[in-house]
gemmi code that builds the backbone of each chain (N, CA, C; Angstrom):
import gemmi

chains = {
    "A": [
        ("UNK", (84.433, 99.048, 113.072), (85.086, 97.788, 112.715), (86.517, 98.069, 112.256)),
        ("UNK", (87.694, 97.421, 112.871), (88.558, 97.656, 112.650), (88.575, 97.048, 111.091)),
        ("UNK", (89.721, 97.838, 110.294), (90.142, 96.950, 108.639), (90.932, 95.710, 109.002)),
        ("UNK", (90.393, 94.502, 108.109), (90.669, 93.188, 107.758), (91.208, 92.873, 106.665)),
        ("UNK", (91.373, 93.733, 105.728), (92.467, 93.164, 104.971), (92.506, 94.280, 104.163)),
        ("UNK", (94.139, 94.643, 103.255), (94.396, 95.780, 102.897), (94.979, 95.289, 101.065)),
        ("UNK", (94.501, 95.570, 100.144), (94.860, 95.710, 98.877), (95.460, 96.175, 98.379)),
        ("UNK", (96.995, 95.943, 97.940), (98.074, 96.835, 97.520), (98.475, 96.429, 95.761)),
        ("UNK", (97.697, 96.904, 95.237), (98.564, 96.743, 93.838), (99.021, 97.790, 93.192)),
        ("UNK", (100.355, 97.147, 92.171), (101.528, 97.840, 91.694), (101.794, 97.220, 90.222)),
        ("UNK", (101.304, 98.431, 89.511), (101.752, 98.151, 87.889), (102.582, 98.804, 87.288)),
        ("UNK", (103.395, 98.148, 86.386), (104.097, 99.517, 85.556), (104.264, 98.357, 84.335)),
        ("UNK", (103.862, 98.753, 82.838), (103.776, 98.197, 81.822), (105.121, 98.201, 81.116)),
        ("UNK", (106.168, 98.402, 81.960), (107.376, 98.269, 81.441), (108.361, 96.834, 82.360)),
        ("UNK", (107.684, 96.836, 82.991), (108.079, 95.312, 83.943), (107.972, 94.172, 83.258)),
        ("UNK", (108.730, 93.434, 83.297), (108.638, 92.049, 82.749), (106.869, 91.487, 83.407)),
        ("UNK", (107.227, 91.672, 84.386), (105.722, 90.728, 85.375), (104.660, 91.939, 85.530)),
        ("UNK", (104.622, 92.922, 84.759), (103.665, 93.951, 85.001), (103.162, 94.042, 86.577)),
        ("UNK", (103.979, 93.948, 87.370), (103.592, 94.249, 88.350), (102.976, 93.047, 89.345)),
        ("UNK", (102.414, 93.466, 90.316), (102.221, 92.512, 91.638), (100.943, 93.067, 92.037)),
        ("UNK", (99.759, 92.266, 92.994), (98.961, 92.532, 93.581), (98.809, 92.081, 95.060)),
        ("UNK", (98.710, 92.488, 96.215), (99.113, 92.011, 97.512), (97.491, 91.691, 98.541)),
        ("UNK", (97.004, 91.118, 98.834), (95.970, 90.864, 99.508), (96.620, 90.312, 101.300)),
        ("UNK", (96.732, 91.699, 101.937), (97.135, 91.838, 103.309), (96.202, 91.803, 104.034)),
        ("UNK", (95.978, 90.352, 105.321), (95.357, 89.897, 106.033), (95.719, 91.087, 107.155)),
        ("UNK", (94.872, 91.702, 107.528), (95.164, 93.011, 108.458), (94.691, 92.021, 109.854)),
        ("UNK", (93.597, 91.381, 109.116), (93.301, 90.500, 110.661), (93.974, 89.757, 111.553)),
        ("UNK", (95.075, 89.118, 111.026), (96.220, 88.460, 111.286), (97.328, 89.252, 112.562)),
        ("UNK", (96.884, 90.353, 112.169), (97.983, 91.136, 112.663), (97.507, 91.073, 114.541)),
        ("UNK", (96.320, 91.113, 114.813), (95.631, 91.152, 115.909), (96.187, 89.570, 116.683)),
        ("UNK", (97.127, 88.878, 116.456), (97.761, 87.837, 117.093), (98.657, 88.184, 117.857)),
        ("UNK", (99.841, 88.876, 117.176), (101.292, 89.361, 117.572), (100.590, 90.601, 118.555)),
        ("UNK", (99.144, 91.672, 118.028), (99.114, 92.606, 118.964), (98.385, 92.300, 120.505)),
        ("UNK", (97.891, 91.443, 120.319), (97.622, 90.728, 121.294), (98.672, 90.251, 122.491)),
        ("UNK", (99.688, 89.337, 121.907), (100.515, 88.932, 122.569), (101.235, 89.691, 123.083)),
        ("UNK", (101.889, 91.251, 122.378), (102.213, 91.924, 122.596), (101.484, 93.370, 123.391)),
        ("UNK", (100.626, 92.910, 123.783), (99.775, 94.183, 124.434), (99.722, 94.944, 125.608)),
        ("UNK", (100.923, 93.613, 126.803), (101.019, 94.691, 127.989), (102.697, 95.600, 127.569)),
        ("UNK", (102.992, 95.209, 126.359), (104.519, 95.744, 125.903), (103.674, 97.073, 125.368)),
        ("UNK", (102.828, 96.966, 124.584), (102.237, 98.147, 123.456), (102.305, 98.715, 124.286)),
        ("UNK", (101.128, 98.707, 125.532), (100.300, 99.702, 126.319), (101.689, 100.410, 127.264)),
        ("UNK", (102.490, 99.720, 127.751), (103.206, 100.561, 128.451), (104.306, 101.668, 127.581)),
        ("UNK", (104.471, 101.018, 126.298), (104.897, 102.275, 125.760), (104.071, 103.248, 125.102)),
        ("UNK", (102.663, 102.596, 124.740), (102.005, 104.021, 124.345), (101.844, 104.824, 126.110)),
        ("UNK", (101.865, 104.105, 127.281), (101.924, 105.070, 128.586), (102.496, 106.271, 129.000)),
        ("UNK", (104.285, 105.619, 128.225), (105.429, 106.198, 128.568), (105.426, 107.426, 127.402)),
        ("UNK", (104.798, 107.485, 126.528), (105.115, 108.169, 125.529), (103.715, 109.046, 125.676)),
        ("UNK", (102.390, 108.663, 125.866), (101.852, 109.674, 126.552), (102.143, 110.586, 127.366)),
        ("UNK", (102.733, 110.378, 128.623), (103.022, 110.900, 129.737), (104.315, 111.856, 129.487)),
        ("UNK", (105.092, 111.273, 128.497), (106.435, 112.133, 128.065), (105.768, 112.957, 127.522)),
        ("UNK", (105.002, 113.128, 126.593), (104.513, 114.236, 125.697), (103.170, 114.971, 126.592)),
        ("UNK", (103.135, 114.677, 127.635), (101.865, 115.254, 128.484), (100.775, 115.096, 127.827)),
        ("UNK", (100.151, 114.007, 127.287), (98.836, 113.466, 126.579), (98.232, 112.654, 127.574)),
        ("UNK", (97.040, 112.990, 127.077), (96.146, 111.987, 128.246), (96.597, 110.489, 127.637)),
        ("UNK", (96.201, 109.304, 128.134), (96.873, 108.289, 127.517), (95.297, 107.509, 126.778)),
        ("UNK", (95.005, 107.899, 127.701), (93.248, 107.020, 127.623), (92.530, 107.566, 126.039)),
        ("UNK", (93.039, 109.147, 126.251), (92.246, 110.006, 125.488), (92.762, 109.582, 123.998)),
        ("UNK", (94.142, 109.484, 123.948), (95.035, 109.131, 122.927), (94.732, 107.860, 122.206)),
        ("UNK", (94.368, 106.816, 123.010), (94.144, 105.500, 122.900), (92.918, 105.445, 121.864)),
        ("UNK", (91.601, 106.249, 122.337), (90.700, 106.042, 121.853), (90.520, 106.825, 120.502)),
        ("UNK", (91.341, 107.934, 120.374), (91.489, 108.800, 119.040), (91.804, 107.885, 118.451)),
        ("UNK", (93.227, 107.431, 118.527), (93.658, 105.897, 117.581), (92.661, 105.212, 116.836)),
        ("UNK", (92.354, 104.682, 117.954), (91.115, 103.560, 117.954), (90.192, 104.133, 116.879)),
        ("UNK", (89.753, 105.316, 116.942), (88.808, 105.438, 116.575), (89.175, 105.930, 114.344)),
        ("UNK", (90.470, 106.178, 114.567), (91.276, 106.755, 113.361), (91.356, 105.046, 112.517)),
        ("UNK", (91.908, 103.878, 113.571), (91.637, 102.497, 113.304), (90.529, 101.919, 112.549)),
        ("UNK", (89.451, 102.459, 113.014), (88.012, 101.665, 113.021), (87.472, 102.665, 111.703)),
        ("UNK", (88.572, 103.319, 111.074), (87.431, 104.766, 110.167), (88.294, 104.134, 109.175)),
        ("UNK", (89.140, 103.336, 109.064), (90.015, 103.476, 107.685), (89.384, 102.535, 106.742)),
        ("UNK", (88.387, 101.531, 107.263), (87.741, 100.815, 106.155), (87.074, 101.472, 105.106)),
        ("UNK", (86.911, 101.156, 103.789), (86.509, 102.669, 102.492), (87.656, 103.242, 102.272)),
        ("UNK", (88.779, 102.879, 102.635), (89.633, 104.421, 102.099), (90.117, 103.478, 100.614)),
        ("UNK", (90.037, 104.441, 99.933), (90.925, 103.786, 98.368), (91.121, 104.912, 98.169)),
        ("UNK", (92.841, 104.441, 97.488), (93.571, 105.479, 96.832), (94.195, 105.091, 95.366)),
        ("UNK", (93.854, 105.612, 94.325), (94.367, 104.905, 93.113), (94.841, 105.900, 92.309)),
        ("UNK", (96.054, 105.559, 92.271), (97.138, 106.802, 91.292), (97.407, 106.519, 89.913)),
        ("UNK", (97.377, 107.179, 89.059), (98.246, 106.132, 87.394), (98.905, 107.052, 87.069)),
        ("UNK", (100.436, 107.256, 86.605), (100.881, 107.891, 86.221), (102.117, 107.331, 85.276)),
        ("UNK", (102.491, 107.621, 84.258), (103.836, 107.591, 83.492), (103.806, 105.856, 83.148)),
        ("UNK", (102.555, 105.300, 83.407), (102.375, 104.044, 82.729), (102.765, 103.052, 83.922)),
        ("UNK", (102.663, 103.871, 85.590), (102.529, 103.399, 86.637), (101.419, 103.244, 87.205)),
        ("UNK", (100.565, 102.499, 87.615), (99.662, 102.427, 88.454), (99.684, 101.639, 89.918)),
        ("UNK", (99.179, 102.626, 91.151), (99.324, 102.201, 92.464), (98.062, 102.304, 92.823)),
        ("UNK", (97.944, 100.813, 93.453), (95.697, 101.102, 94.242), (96.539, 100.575, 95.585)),
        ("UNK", (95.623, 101.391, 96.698), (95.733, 100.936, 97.983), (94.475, 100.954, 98.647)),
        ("UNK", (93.880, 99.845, 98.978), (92.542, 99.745, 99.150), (92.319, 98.916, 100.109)),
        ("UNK", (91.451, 99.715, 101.503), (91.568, 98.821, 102.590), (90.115, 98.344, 102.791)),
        ("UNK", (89.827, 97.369, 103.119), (88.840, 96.599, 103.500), (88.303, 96.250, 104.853)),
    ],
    "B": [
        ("UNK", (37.578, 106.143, 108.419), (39.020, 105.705, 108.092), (40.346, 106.378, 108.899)),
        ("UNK", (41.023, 105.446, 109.432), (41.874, 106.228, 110.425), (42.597, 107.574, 109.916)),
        ("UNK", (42.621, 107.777, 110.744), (43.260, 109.148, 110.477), (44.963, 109.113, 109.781)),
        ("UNK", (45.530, 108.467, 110.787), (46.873, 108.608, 110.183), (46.563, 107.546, 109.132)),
        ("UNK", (45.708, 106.529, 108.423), (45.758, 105.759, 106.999), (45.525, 107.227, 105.937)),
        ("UNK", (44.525, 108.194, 106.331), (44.433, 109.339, 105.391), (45.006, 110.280, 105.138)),
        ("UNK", (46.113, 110.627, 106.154), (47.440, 111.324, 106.043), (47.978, 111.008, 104.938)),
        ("UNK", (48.605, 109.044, 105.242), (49.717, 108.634, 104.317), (48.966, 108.901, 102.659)),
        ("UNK", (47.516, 108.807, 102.708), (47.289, 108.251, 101.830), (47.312, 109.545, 100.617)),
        ("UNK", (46.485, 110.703, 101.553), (47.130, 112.330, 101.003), (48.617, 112.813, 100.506)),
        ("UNK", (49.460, 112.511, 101.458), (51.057, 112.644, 101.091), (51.005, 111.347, 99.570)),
        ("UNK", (50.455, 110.461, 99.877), (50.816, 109.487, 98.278), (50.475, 110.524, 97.190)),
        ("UNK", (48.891, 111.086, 97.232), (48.156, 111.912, 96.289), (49.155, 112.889, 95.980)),
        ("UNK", (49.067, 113.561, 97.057), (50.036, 114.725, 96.423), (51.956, 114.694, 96.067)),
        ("UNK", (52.428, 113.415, 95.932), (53.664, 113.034, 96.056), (54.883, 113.100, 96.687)),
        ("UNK", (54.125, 113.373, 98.140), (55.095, 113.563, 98.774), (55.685, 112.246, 99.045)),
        ("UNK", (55.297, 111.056, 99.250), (55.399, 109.742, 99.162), (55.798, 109.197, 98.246)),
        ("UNK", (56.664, 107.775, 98.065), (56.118, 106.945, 97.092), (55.229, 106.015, 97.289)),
        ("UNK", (55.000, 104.784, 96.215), (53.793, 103.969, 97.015), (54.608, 102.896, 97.333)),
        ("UNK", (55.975, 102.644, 97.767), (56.512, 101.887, 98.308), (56.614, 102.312, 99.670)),
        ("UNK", (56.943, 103.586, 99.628), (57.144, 104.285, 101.251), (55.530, 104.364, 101.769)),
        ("UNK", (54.260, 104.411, 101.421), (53.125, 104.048, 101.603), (53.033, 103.024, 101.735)),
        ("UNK", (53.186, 102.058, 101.079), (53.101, 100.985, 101.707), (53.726, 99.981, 102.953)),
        ("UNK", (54.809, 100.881, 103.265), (55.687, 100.609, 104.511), (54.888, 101.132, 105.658)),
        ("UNK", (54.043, 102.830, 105.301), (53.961, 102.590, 106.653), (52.483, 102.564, 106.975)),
        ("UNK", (51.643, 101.952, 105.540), (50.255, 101.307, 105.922), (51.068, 100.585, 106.576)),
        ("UNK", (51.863, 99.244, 106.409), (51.678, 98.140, 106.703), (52.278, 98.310, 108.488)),
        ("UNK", (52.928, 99.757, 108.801), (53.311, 99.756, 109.984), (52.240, 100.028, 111.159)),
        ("UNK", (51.125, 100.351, 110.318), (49.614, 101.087, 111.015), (48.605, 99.533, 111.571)),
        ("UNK", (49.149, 98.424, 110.869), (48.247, 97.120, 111.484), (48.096, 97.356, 112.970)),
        ("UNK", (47.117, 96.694, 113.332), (47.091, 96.447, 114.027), (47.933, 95.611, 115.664)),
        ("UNK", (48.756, 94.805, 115.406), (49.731, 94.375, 115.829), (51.330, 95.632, 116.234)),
        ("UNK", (50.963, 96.667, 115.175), (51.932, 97.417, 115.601), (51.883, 98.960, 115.214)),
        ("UNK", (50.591, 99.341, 115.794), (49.963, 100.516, 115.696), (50.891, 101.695, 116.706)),
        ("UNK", (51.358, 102.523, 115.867), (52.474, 103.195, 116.834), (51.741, 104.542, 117.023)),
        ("UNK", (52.481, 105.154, 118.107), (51.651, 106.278, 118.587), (52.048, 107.470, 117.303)),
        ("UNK", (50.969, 108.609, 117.655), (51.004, 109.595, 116.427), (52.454, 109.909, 116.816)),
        ("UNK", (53.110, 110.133, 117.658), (54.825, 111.210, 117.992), (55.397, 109.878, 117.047)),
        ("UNK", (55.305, 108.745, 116.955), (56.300, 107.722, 116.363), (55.767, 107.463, 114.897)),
        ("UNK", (54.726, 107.862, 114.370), (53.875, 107.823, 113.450), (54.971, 108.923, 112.722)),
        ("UNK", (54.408, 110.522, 112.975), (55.315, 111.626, 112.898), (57.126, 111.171, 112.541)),
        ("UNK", (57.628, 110.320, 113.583), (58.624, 110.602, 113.252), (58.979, 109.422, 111.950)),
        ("UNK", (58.427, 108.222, 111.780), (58.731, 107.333, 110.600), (58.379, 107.628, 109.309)),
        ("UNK", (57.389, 108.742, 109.098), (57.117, 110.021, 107.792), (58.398, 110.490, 107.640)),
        ("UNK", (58.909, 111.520, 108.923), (59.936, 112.365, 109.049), (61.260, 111.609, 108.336)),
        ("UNK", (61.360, 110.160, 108.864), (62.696, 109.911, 108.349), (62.343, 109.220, 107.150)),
        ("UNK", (61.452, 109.051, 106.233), (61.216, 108.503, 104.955), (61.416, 109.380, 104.313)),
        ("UNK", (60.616, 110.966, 104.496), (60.803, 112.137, 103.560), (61.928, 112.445, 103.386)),
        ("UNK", (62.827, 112.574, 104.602), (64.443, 113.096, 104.958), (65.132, 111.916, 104.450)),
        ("UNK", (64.807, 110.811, 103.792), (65.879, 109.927, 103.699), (65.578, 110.162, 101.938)),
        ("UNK", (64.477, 110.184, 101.137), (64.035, 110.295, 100.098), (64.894, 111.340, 99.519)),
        ("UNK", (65.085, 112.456, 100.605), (65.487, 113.838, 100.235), (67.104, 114.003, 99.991)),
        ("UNK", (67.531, 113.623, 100.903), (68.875, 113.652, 100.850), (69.595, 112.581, 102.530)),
        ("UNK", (70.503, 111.869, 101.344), (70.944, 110.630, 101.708), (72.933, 111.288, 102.766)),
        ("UNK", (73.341, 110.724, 103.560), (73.843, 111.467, 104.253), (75.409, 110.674, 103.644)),
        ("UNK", (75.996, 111.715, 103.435), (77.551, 111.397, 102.699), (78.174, 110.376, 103.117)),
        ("UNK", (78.783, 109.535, 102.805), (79.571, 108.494, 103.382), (81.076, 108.744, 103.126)),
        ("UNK", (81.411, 108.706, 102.208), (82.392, 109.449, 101.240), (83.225, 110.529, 100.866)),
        ("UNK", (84.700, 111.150, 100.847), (84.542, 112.773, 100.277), (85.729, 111.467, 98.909)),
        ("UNK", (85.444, 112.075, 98.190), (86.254, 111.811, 96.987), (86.773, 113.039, 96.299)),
        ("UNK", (88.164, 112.346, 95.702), (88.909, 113.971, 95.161), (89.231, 112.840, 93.571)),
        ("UNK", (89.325, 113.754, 92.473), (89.746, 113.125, 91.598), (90.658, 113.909, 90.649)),
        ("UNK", (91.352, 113.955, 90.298), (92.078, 114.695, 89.684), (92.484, 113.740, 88.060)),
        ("UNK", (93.292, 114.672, 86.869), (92.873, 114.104, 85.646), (93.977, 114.972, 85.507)),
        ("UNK", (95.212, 115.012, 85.166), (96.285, 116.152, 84.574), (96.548, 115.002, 83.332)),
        ("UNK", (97.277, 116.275, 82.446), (98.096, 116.029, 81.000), (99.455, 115.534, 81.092)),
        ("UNK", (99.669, 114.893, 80.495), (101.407, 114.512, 80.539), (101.988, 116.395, 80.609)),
        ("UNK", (101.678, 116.920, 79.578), (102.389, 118.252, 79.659), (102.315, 119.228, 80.983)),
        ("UNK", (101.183, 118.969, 81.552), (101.406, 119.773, 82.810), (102.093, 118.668, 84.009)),
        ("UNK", (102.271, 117.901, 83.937), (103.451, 116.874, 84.894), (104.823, 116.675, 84.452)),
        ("UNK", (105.043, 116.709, 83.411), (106.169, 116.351, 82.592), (106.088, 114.840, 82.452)),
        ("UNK", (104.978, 114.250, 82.949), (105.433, 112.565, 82.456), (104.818, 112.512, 81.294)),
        ("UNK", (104.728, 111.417, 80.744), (104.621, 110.670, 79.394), (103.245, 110.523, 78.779)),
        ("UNK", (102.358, 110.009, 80.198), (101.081, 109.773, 79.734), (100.415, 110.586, 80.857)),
        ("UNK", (98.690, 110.645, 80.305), (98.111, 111.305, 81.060), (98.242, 110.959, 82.936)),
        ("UNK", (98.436, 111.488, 83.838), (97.938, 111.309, 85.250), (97.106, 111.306, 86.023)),
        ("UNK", (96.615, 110.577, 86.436), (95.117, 110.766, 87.220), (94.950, 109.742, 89.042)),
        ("UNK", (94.403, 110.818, 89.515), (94.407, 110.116, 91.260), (93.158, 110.001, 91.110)),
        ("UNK", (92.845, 109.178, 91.812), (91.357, 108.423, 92.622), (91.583, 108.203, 93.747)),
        ("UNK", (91.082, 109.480, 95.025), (91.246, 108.996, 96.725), (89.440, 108.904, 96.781)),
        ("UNK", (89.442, 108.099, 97.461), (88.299, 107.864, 98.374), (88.203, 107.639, 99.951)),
        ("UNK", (87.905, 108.935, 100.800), (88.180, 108.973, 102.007), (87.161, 109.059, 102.752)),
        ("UNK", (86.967, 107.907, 103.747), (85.459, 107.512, 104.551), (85.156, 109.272, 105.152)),
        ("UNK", (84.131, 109.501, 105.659), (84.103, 110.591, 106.474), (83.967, 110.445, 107.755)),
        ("UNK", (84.040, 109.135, 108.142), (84.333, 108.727, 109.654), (85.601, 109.162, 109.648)),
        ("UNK", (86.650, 108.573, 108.708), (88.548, 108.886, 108.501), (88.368, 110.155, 108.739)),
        ("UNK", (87.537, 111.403, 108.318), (88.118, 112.430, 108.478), (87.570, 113.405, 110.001)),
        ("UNK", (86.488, 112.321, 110.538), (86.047, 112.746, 111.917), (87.210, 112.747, 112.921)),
        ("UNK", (87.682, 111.396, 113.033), (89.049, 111.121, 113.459), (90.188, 111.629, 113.432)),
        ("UNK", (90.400, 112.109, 112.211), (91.544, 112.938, 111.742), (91.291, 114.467, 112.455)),
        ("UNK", (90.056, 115.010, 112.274), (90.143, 116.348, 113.237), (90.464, 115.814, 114.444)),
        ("UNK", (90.098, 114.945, 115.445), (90.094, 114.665, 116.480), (91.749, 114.525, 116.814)),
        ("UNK", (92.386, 114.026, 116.085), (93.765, 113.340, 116.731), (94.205, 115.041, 115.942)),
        ("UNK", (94.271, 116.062, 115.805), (94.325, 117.320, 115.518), (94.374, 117.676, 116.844)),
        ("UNK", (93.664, 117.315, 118.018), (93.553, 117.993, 119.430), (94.816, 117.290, 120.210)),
        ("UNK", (95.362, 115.946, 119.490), (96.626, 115.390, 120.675), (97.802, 116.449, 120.191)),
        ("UNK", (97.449, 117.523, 119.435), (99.165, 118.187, 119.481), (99.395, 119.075, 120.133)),
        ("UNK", (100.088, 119.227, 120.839), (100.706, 120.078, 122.100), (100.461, 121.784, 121.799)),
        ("UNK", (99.698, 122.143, 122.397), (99.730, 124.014, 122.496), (100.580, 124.398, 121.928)),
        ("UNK", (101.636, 124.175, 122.410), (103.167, 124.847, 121.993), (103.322, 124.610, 120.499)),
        ("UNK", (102.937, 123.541, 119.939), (103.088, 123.022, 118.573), (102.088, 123.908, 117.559)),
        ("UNK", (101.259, 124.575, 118.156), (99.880, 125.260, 117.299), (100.337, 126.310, 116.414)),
        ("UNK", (101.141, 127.126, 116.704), (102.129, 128.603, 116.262), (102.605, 128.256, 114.930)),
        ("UNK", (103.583, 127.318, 115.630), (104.611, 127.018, 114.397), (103.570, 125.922, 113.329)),
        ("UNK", (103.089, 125.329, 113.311), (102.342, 124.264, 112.203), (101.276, 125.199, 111.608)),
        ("UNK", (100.701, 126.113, 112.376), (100.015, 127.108, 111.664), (100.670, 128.039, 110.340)),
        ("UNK", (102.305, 128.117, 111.339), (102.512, 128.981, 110.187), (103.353, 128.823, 108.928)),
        ("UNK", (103.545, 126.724, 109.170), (103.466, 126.646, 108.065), (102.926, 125.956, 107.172)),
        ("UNK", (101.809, 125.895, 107.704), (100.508, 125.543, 107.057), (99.949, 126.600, 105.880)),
        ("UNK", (100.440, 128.090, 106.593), (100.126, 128.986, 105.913), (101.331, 129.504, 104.718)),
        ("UNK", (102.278, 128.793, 105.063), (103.208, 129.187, 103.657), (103.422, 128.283, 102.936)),
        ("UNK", (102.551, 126.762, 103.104), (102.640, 125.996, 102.084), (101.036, 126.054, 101.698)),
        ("UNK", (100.384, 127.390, 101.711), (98.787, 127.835, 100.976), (97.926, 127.356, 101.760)),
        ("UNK", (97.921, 126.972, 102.887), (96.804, 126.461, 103.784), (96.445, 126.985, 105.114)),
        ("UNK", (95.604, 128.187, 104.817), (95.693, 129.572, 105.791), (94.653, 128.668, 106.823)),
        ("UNK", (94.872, 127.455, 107.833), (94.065, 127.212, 108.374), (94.504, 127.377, 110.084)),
        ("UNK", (93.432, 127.854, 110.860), (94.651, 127.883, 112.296), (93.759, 126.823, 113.019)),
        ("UNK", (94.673, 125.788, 113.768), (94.112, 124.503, 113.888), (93.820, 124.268, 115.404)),
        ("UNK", (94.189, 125.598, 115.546), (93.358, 126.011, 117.378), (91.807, 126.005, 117.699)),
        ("UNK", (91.498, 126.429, 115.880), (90.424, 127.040, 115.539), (88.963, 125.529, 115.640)),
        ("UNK", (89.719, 124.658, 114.803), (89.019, 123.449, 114.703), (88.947, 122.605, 116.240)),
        ("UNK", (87.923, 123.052, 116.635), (87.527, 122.223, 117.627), (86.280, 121.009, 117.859)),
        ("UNK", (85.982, 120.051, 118.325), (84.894, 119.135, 118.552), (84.321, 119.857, 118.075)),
        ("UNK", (83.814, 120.772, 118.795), (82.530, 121.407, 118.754), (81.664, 122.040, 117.291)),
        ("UNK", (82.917, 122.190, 116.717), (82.603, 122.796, 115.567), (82.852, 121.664, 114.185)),
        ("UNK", (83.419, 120.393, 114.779), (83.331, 119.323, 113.983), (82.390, 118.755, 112.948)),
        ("UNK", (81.029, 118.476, 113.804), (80.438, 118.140, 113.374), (79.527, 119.185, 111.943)),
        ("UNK", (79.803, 120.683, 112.020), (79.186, 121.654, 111.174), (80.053, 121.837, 110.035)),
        ("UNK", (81.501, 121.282, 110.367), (82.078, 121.287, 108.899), (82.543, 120.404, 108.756)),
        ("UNK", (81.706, 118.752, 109.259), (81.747, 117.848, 108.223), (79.809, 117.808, 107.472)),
        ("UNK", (79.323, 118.167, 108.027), (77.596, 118.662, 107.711), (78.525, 119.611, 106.156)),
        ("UNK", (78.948, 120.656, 106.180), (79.295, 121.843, 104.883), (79.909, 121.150, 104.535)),
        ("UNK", (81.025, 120.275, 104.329), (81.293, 119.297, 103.429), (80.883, 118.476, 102.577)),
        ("UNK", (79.540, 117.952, 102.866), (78.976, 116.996, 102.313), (78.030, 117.963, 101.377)),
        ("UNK", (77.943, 119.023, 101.198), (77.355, 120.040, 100.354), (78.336, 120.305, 99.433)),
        ("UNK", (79.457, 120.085, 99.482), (80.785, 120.759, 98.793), (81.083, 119.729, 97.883)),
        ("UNK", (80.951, 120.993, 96.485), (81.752, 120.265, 95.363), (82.624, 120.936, 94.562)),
        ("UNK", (83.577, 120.754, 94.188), (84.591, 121.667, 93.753), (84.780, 121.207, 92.038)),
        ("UNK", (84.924, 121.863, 90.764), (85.167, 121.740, 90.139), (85.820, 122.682, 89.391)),
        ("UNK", (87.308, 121.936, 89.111), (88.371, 122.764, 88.746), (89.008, 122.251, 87.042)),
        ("UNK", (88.709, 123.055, 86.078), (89.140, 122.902, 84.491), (90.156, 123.720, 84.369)),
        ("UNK", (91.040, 123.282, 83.694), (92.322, 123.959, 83.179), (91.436, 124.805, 81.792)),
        ("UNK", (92.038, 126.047, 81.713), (91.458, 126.951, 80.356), (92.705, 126.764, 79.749)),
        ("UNK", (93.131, 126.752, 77.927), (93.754, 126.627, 76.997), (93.786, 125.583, 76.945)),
        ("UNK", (95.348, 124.909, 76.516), (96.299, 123.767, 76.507), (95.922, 123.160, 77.268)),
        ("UNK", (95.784, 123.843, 78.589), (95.834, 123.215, 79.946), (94.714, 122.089, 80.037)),
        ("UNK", (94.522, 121.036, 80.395), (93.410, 119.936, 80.395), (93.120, 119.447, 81.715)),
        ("UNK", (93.736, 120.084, 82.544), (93.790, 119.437, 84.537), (92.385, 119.585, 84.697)),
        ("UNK", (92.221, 118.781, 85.423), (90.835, 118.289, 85.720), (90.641, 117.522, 87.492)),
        ("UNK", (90.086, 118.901, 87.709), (89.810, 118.332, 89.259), (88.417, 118.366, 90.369)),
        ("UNK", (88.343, 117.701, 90.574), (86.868, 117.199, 90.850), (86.630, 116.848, 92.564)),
        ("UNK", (86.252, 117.669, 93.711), (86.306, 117.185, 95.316), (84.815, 117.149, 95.037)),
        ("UNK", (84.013, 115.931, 95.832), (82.513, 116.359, 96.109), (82.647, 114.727, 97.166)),
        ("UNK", (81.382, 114.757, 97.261), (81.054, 113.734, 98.270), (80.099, 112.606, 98.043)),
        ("UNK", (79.959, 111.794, 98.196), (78.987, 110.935, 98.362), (78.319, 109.984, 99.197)),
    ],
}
model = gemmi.Model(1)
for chain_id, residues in chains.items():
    chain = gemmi.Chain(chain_id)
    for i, (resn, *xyz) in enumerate(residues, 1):
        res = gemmi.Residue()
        res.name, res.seqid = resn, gemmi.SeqId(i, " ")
        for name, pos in zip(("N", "CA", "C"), xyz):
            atom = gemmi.Atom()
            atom.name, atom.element = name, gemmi.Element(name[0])
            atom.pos, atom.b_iso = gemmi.Position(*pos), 0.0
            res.add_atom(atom)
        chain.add_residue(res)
    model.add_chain(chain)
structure = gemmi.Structure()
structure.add_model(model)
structure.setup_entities()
């Protein structure tokens, strides 16, 4: 399953607004790549073929690097900063 | 009394079972869905093996440093949580880099402490060191002053 939405929050207790929290519709994004997909594919082609990569083979590594990123969280705190990036 | 009802019912006695997992697979022995002994065999097999050990989903790293060993202010601490599908993938897109590229990233892989040669990691051998991974736990304490605190294991 590709990720559907990506969680970006940003604190630092020295900010007036302590920071921001971002709830990124990843799903959204599958509109523009859509529309844009015989543009994608011919440059991931051209850029296969320049670098002597299979293109197919390349495609599906992606794909498959795509479909693995749901679970990833990363949460840092440091110096009274805190960063979470958490994809869904 | 059937035979495979006196199996399950032995594995309950002697605990190899619970009586929830007994009771799953009396109730799989009805009549309506009496499975052969090879499928009998194998729905034991994956109750015991699932009872036993549950298969990683997870590698997590955690780390815990002191303001004094960072130089910042307050304590520091990371929380990654990385699927182990992410890191199936990640060996894999390891194979789109060009031959020519293997030499040089090796060697400096190896002078920034990471004696790994990435010719070496192939499919084939993928799947056996993400299997030794999920066994792997690392725990790293700072001795004195020092308070770093670092923690890789899996779940």
């Amino acid at each position: 399953m590709t990720p559907n939405i990506a969680i970006v929050q940003v604190t630092n207790r020295e900010w007036r607004w302590h920071g921001f929290k971002l709830w990124i519709p990843l799903f959204l994004l599958w509109i523009p790549a859509i529309l844009l997909s015989p543009v994608i594919l011919l440059v991931i082609f051209g850029l296969c073929i320049a670098g002597r990569l299979d293109p197919f083979r390349a495609m599906q590594i992606f794909w498959d690097v795509l479909c693995s990123l749901p679970g990833t969280h990363v949460h840092v705190r440091a110096d009274q900063n805190t960063v979470l990036v958490r994809i869904l | 009394m059937n035979e495979n009802r006196r199996q399950i019912l032995e594995m309950l006695a002697a605990g190899k079972l619970t009586a929830d997992e007994a009771e799953r697979l009396i109730a799989a022995l009805e009549p309506e869905s009496t499975p052969s002994a090879g499928e009998f065999d194998g729905m034991v097999g994956r109750l015991r093996g699932a009872s036993v050990k549950t298969k990683a989903k997870y590698l997590r790293v955690l780390v815990e440093a002191d303001g004094e060993m960072t130089g910042l202010k307050g304590p520091t601490t990371v929380n990654v949580r990385v699927p182990m599908q992410l890191l199936r993938a990640g060996v894999r897109l390891a194979a789109l880099i060009p031959q020519q590229a293997h030499g040089q990233l090796d060697e400096a892989l190896s002078k920034h402490g990471v004696p790994i040669t990435l010719s070496q990691i192939k499919p084939e051998n993928l799947e056996e060191l993400i299997e030794h991974l999920e066994d792997l736990t690392v725990d790293v304490e700072g001795k004195g002053g020092n308070t770093t605190k670092v923690r890789v294991f899996c779940e």
